[in-house]
C-alpha positions as CSV (number, residue, x, y, z in Angstrom):
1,X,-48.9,105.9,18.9
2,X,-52.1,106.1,20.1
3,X,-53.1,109.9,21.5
4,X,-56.0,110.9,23.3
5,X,-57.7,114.3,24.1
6,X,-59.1,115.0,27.8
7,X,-61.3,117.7,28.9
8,X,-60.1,118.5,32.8
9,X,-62.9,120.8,34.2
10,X,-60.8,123.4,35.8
11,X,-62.7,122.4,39.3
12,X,-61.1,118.5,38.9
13,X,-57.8,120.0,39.0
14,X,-58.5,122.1,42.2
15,X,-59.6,119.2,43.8
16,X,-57.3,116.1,41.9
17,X,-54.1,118.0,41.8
18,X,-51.3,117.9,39.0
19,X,-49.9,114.5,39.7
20,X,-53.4,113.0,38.2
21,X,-52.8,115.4,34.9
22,X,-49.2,114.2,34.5
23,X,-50.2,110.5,35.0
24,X,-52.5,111.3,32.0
25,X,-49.8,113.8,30.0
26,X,-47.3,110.2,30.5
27,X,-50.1,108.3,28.7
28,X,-50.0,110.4,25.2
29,X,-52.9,112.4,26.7
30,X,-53.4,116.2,25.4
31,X,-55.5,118.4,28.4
32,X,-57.6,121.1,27.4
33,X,-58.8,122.8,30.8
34,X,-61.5,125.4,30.8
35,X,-59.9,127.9,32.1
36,X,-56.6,130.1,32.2
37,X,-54.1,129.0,34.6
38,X,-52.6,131.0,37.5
39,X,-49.1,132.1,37.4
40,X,-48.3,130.3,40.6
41,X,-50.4,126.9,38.9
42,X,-48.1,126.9,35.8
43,X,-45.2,127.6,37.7
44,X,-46.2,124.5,39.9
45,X,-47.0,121.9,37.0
46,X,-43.8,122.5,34.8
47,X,-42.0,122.4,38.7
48,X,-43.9,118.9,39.0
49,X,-42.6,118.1,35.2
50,X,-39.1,118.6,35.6
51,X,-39.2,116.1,38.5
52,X,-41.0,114.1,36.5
53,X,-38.5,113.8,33.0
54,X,-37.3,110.2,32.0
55,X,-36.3,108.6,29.2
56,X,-39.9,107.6,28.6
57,X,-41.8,111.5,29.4
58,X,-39.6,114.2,27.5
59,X,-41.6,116.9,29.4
60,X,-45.0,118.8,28.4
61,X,-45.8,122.0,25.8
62,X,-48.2,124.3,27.2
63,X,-50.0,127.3,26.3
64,X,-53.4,129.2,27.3
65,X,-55.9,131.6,26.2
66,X,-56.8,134.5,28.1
67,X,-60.7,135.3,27.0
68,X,-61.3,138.0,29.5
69,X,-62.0,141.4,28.8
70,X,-58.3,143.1,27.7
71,X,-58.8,144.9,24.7
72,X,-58.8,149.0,24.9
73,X,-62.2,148.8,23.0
74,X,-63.9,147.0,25.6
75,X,-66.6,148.6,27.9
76,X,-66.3,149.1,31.3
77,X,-69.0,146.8,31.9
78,X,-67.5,143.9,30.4
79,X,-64.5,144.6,32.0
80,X,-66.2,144.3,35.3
81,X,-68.7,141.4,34.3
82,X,-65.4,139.6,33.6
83,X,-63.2,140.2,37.3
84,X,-66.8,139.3,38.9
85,X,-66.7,136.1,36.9
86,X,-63.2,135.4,38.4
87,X,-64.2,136.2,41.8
88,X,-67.3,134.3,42.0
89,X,-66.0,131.1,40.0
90,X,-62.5,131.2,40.8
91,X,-61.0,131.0,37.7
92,X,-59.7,133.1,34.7
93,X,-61.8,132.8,31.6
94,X,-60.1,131.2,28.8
95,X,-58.3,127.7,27.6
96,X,-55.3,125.8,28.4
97,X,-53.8,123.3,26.7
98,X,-50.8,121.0,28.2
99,X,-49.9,117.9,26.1
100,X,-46.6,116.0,26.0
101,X,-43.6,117.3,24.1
102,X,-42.9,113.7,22.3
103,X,-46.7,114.7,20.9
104,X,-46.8,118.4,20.6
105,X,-44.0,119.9,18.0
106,X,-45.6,123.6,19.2
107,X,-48.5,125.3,20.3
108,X,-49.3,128.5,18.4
109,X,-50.9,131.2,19.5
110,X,-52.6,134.0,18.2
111,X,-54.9,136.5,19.8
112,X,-58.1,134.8,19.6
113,X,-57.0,131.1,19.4
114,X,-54.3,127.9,20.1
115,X,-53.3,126.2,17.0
116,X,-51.7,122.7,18.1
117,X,-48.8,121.3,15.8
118,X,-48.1,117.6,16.2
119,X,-45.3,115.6,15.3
């Protein structure tokens, strides 16, 4: 089985949509995406999934990273560099990975990184 890895700038997927990313998740492709996905974005791509399921596409695994400023130690200041960040850019600082479930036994995730498991 051949399996590829795709970087999806968080911008392409504003402006391509999901229904690019799942022609390329029904390929054997794993997406790492620059950023943290929206609520209302994940909720939409597993909707989009579920639509999607066949015989051949068993559905996705998904997880992300959220690199923003959460931790009670951090300052103020990086607390506020990091909302300014999101305002001005749009997007959540942090990782995503989607890749599809025949692929991906599980995504683990600890507080500083994604560890992907493969079948």
């Amino acid at each position: 089985m051949d399996v590829k890895i795709k970087f999806y700038p968080y911008e392409k997927l504003k402006e391509d949509g999901i229904k690019d990313m799942l022609r390329d998740l029904k390929k054997n492709t794993i997406i790492m995406i620059d950023a943290k996905l929206k609520p209302d974005e994940e909720a939409k791509l597993i909707e989009e999934t579920m639509k999607n399921i066949s015989t051949n596409f068993s559905g996705i695994e998904l997880d992300s990273l959220d690199l923003t400023a959460s931790d009670e130690n951090d300052t103020v200041l990086k607390k506020l560099k990091d909302q300014i960040l999101e305002f001005i850019t749009g997007k959540k600082r942090g990782l995503t990975l989607i890749g599809p479930a025949d692929i991906i036994k599980k995504i683990e995730k600890k507080p500083d990184d994604l560890l992907l498991h493969m079948r």
